[in-house]
Every structure is written in structure tokens, then in C-alpha cells.
C-alpha positions, -999 to +999 in steps of 0.1 A: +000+000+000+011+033-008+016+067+011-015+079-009-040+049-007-033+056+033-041+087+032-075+082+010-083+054+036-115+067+063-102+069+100-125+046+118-157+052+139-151+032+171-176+030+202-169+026+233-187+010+266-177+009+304-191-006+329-203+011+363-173+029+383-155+054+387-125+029+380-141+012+350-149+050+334-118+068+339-097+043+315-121+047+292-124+086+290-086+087+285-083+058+257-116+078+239-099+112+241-067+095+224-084+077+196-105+111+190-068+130+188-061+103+163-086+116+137-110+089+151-146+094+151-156+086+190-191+074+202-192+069+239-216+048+252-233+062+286-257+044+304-283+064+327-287+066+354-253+066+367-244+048+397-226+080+415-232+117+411-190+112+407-197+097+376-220+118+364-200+147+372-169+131+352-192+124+321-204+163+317-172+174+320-154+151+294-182+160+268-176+196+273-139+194+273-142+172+239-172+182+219-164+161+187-169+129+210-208+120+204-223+111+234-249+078+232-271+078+258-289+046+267-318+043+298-312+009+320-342-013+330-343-005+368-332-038+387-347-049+418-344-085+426-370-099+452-348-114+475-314-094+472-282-107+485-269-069+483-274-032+481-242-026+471-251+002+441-220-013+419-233-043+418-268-032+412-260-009+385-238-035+370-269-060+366-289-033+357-268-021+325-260-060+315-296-067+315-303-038+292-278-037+269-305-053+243-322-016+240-282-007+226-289-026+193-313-004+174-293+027+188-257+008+168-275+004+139-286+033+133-250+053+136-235+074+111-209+063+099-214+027+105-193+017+137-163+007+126-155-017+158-168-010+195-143-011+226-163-027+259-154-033+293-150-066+302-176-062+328-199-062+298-189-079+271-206-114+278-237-097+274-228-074+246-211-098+225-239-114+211-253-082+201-223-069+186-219-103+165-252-100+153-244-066+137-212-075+124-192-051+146-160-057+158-153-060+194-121-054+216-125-057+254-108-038+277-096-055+308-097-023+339-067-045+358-037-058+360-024-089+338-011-104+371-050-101+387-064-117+355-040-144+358-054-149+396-089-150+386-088-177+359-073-203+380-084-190+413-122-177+428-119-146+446-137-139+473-153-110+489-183-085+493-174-047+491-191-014+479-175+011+458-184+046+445-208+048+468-228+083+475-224+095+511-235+131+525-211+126+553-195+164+559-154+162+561-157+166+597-176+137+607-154+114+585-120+133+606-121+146+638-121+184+641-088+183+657-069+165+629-084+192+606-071+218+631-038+204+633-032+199+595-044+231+581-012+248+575+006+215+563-015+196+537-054+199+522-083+171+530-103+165+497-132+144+505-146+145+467-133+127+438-103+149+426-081+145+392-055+125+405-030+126+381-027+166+383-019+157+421+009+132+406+019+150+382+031+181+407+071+185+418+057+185+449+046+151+452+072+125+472+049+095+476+016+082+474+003+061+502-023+040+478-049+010+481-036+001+445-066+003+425-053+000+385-061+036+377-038+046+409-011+021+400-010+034+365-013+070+369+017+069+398+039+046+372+031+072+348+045+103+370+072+081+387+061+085+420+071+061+450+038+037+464+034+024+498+005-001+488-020-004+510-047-031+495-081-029+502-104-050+484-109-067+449-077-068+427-060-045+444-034-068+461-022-083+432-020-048+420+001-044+449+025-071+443+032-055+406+040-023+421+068-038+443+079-062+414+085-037+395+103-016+419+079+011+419+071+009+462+067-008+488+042-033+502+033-033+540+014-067+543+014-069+580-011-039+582-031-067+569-062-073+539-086-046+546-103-043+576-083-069+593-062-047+616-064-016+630-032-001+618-020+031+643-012+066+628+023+060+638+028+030+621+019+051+589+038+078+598+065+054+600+065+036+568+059+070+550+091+083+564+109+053+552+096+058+517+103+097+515+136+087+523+145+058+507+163+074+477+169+040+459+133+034+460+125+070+441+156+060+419+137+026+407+102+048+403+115+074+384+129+045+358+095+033+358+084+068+348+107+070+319+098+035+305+065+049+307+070+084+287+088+061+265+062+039+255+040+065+249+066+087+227+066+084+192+073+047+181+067+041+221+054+006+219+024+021+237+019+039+208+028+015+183+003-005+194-027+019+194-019+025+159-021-005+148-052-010+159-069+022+140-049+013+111-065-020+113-101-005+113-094+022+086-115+015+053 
């Protein structure tokens, strides 16, 4: 193929669907912005409601930041099971969109231009594969994690019951005492709303981020370079923590135990953060992971490569 027949070739139209979460949307949000600064044409697939006014929030703002990116809207069947085993909204929401995602099919086929291939969350993509077969569409699936979790969960059933992005009207000072808010005013801000993290990790200021190793988190402090003390909490998020210290981008306390199974003391953290500040062959190994990172995403970045050749792929 020559220059020329490239460049007379369409740039694709290429949907994409997350699941419920904060964690499952934010991937998506950046990977729809980067295919849309590739000349792609970007439907993104929202279902309403949303399971946390965080959400929502996140979704109004990406649309305005990015105009070009068309918005497909889609209303979920409301799920209530008689006899629930939880009122964990996730989980609810996440039933809710899979048992709906038949109302997407009319919506797809009616796109202009045709959908060149749709990108779903893995979450999803049981229930929308059939549908996406049945139009002929293309489907990649996006795995939120880390390979070392999915490794895990196909030869091992993980356990546990948890909520996530969960609405509370809590004020600041009922989830911390007064007096910790007293005492830490001059020294450091309390956010209790969702915040853009990577800004926070992107600043000279940052030394180290004490982190339950959610993938976003992981990724985002690889990104920057910055030094982890892992924390895990729930879910996938101590193998997560096991790749950060494989890689040598922190450290991993696992005597303060598997989420709620210890009551770890301020001055144990206080501790272990001091450790990592100073530990200056731990930021040397985290700052190499930053640069592998910039690299990948640099121009014939392997990152980058690989993004490519996927839209290349699609282009008629």
C-alpha cells in the first residue's frame, strides 16, 4: 500500500462501553480522548442513570472538554431482585446495564458512519457480544486491571463483598475529627470528593503516594514516577500491589493486613511513609519506571505503536 491509498483510507468510527465505576470509566475517558486526537470518530456509550453523582460529574465534563466525542445515551431497566443478597449500588447498576444492553442494538445500527469496531469493558462484554456479532461489529474488550490479577482470577475464585463509588452526605468533619483538621491546616489539604489525581501526581511537589492500588492509581503513579506504599483494600488490588513492588515502583506493608483486618496506628503510617520519602533507591527505581513509561508512549513508544495498529486495522 502506498503513502497515498493511506491517506484516502477513512479513520474509523469506534464506540466505546464501560461498565459502572469510577474505575471502569476513567480508563475509558482517556483511551476515547486519544483515539479522538487520532482523527477517530468517537461514540461513547453512557448508560443512565449513573451509579454515583462522581460519575455523572466526570461524564459532563469530558463532553464539554471534547465536543467532537458523540455522546450515546442509553436508559437501564431498573433492577430490583425480590430477595437481594446486596445493596451494594455497583453491583446493582452492573446488573442493571447487562440486563439492558439489548435496547443498545437499534441505537448501533442506526450510527452514522457505521461503527467501525466497539471497545467494551469486560464487565460487559458477555452480554454485549452477542449483540455486537449479530451486527457484524467488531469488538475489543478492555480489561480495567492488572495482567497479574487476571492471571489470579482464571485459576483462582476470589472472594469477597465490598461497595464502591458509593454516595455519602457525610461532611469532612464527621469522616476526621475536628482536631486532625485543626492540626493539619497549615501542612497539607483534605479533599473528600473525587479529585483528578494525576494533576496531584503530576506536581514537583509530590514525594509519595500512600495508595490502596486500584489500577487507575497504579498506573497514573507509574506514569509520574512516583514512590507507592501499597495499602490493599479489596478486589484486585493486592495483586495490583504485588506489581508495584515487582516492579520496583514501592513498597508493600502486608502486615497492616487485607482490609479491615487490623487496626493499623497513625504512627505506624507515619512510620512507613518516612521510610519511603527517604528511601532514595526506591525513588531512583520509580523514576525509571516513569521513563519506561514516557517512553512507551513517545513516538514509536510501543504504547503507541500498538494503538496505531489497531486504528490502522479499522481504517477503510
Amino acid at each position: 500500500m502506498t503513502d497515498g491509498d493511506d491517506l484516502r483510507r477513512k479513520p474509523p468510527h469506534i464506540a466505546l462501553f464501560p461498565s459502572a465505576g469510577m474505575g471502569h470509566l476513567t480508563p475509558f475517558l482517556r483511551l476515547a480522548a486519544m483515539l479522538a486526537s487520532r482523527s477517530c470518530t468517537i461514540t461513547l456509550i453512557t448508560a443512565n442513570p449513573t451509579v454515583s453523582a462522581a460519575e455523572s460529574t466526570h461524564i459532563s465534563a469530558f463532553f464539554s472538554a471534547y465536543p467532537r466525542i458523540n455522546r450515546l445515551e442509553f436508559e437501564t431497566i431498573p433492577y430490583s431482585p425480590t430477595n437481594p443478597t446486596t445493596d451494594d449500588p455497583f453491583f446493582l447498576q452492573f446488573e442493571a446495564i447487562n440486563r439492558s444492553v439489548h435496547l443498545l442494538r437499534p441505537l448501533l445500527s442506526s450510527l452514522s458512519p457505521p461503527l467501525s469496531a466497539v471497545v467494551s469493558d469486560f464487565a460487559v462484554a458477555s452480554s454485549f457480544g452477542p449483540i455486537a456479532n449479530d451486527l457484524s461489529i467488531p469488538t475489543y474488550v478492555v480489561w480495567p486491571s492488572s495482567a497479574r490479577f487476571l492471571s489470579l482470577i482464571r485459576t483462582t475464585k476470589v472472594l469477597g463483598q465490598w461497595k464502591v463509588d458509593t454516595d455519602d452526605n457525610e461532611e469532612l468533619q464527621e469522616v476526621l475529627e475536628e482536631s486532625f483538621l485543626e492540626r493539619t491546616k497549615n501542612r497539607g489539604i483534605v479533599v473528600k470528593e473525587w479529585v483528578k489525581q494525576e494533576e496531584i501526581l503530576a506536581h514537583p511537589a509530590i514525594g509519595g503516594f500512600v495508595s490502596h492500588c486500584g489500577w487507575n492509581s497504579v498506573a497514573e503513579a507509574a506514569r509520574h514516577g512516583v514512590p507507592v506504599l501499597a495499602w490493599p483494600q479489596v478486589g484486585d488490588q493486592r495483586a495490583n500491589a504485588d506489581v508495584v513492588e515487582r516492579a520496583g515502583l514501592g513498597v508493600w506493608v502486608r502486615e497492616w493486613g487485607w482490609g479491615v483486618e487490623r487496626l493499623v496506628r497513625g504512627e505506624e503510617i507515619g512510620e512507613k511513609v518516612r521510610e519511603m520519602m527517604s528511601d532514595r533507591e526506591l525513588r531512583s527505581r520509580a523514576r525509571e519506571v516513569g521513563e519506561e513509561a514516557r517512553k512507551a508512549w513517545e513516538v514509536n513508544g510501543s504504547s503507541e505503536k500498538a494503538l496505531m495498529g489497531v486504528i490502522d486495522g479499522l481504517k477503510t
